[in-house]
C-alpha positions, 0 to 999 in steps of 0.5 A: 463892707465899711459903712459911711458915717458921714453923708454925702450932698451936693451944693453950689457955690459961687465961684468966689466961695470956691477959689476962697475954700481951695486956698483954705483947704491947702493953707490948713492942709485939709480938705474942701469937705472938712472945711465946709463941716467946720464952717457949717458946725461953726453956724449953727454953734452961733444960732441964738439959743431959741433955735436949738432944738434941744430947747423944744424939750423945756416943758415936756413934763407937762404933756401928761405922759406918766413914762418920761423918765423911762422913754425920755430918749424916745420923746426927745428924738420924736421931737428933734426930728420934727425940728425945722419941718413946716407944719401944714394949715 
């Protein structure tokens, strides 16, 4: 049984955005979804540098744990995927 690497979501556009991403899909020969995954990659590559998650990682160091350069893969993913969630008052 093969595993999907890619998840699938549903959204909605408007009818405009639609007629626009079939016409790019047969002019470049590809799919509706590819051109959405381009689109969204192309997004965030363009987000200004404080909102990339990775750069929650600068001052790490100084949180006192002495095992960083052992667990560093560990930290960094317990902190990315907190990234974007809203923390409760």
């Amino acid at each position: 049984m093969r595993t999907l690497k890619k998840k699938p979501i549903q959204i909605y556009i408007e009818p405009k955005q639609e007629v626009l991403l079939e016409q790019l899909a047969r002019e470049r020969g590809s799919s509706k979804a590819e051109i959405i995954r381009l689109s969204i990659d192309k997004y965030i590559s363009e987000l200004p540098i404080e909102k990339d998650p990775a750069m929650g990682i600068i001052g790490l160091g100084k949180s006192g744990k002495k095992d960083i350069s052992e667990k560093h893969d560990i930290y960094i993913a317990e902190h990315v995927s907190g990234y974007g969630k809203k923390k409760r008052k």
